[in-house]
C-alpha positions as CSV (number, residue, x, y, z in Angstrom):
1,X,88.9,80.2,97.3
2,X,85.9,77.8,97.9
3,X,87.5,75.3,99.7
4,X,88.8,78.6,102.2
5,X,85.3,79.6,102.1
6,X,84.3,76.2,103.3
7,X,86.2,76.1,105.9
8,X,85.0,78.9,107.6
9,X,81.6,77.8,106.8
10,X,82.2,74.8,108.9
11,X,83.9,76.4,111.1
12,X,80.6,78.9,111.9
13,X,78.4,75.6,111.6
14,X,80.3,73.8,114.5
15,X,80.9,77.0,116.5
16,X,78.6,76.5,120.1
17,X,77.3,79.9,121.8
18,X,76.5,80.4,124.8
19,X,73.3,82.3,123.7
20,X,71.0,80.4,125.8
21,X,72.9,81.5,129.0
22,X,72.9,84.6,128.4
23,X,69.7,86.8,128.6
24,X,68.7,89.8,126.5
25,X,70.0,92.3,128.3
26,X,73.3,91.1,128.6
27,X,73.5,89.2,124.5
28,X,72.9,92.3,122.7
29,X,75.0,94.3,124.7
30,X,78.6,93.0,123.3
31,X,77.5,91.8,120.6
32,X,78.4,92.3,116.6
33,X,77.4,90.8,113.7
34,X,79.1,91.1,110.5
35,X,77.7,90.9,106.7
36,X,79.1,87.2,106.6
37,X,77.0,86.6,110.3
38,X,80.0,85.8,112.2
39,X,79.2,86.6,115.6
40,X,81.9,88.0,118.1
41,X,81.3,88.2,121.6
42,X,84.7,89.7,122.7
43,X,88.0,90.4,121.2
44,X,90.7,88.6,123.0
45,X,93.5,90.6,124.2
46,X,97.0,89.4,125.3
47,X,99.1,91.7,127.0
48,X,103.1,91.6,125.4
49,X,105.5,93.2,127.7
50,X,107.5,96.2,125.4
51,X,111.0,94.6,125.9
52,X,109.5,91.5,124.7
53,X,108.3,93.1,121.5
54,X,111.7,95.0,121.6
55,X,113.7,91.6,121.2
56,X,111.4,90.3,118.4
57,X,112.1,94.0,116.5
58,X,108.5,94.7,117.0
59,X,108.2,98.3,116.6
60,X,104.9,100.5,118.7
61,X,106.2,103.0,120.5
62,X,109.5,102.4,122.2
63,X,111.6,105.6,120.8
64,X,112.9,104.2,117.9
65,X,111.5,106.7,115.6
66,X,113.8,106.1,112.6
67,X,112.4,103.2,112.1
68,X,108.5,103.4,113.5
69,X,108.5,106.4,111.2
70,X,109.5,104.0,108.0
71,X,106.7,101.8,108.4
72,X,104.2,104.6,108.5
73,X,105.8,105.4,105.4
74,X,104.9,102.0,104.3
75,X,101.9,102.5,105.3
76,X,100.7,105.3,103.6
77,X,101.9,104.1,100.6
78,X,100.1,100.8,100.8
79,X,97.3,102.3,101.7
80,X,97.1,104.3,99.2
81,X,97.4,101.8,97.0
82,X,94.7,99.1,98.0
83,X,92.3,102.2,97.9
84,X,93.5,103.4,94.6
85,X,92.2,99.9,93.5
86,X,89.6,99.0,96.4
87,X,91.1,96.1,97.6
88,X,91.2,95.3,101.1
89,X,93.3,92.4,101.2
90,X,97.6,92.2,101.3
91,X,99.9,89.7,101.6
92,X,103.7,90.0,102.0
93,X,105.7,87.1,100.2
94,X,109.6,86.5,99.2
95,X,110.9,83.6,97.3
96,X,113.2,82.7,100.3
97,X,113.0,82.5,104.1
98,X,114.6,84.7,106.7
99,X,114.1,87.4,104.2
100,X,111.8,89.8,106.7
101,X,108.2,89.0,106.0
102,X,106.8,88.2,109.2
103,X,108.6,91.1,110.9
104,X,107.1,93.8,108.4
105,X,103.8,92.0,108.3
106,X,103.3,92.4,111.9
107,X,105.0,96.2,111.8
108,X,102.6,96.9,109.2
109,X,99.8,95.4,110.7
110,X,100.1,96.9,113.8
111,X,101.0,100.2,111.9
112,X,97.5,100.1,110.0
113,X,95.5,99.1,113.1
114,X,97.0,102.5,115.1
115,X,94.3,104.0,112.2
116,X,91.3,104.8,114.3
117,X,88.8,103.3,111.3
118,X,90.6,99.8,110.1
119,X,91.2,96.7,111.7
120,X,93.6,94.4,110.8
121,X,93.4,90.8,110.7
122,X,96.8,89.1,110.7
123,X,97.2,85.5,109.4
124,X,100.2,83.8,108.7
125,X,99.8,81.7,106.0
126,X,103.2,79.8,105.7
127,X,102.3,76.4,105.9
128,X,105.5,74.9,106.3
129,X,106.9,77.5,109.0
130,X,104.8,79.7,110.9
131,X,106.7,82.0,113.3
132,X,103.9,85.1,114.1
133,X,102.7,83.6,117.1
134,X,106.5,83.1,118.4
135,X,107.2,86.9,118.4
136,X,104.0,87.7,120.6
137,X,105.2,85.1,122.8
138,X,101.5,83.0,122.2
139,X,101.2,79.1,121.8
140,X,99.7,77.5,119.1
141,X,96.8,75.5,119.5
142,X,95.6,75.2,115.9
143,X,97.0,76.2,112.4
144,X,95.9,77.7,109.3
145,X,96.1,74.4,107.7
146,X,93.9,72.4,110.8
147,X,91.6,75.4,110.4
148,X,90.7,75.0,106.6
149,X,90.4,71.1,106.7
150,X,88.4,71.6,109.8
């Protein structure tokens, strides 16, 4: 955990703002500061076409209601559970590939985000094989791995 924590402190160290650029009016104005001091200026968006999502078995809101209404089953349930204990973190393993983790980590995580009062920060963490970014369609420019030895 401190070497994780490291990195993102390095990470925040070597970060550049444009701070200086902007004046007062215009900083504070989309600004947010969270308890650790990261500081976000925007959230990027990226705009997935449904059929796209479709093909990947991403599931938001394209009439397949057997199944969208299973994951907000597996919703409720798990978040039930982290607040039964009040954790806020989840991770989805299996001891093989191709066994369905990155598709119900994204349907979950997209499920949980649809909640007006969470956010949801998705990472794939498999080293060896990341996939997430493949089923938005997005390139990589850096990994998990390039990000914690940063």
């Amino acid at each position: 955990m401190d070497r994780i924590e490291g990195g993102f402190d390095r990470v925040r160290k070597t970060q550049k703002t444009d701070d200086a650029v902007q004046d007062d009016s215009t900083q504070n104005r989309n600004r947010v500061v969270d308890i650790n001091g990261v500081d976000y200026h925007q959230t990027k968006t990226v705009n997935v076409s449904k059929s796209f999502l479709r093909g990947n078995r991403i599931i938001c809101e394209y009439g397949e209601e057997n199944h969208l209404s299973s994951y907000k089953f597996l919703r409720t349930k798990v978040m039930q559970e982290l607040r039964s204990h009040n954790w806020n973190t989840l991770g989805i393993t299996s001891p093989g590939p191709e066994a369905g983790k990155t598709v119900t980590a994204i349907n979950l995580a997209i499920n949980i985000a649809m909640e007006i009062a969470k956010t949801v920060l998705l990472v794939d963490a498999d080293l060896r094989r990341p996939t997430t970014h493949k089923y938005f369609g997005l390139p990589v420019s850096r990994g998990l791995s390039e990000c914690l030895s940063y």
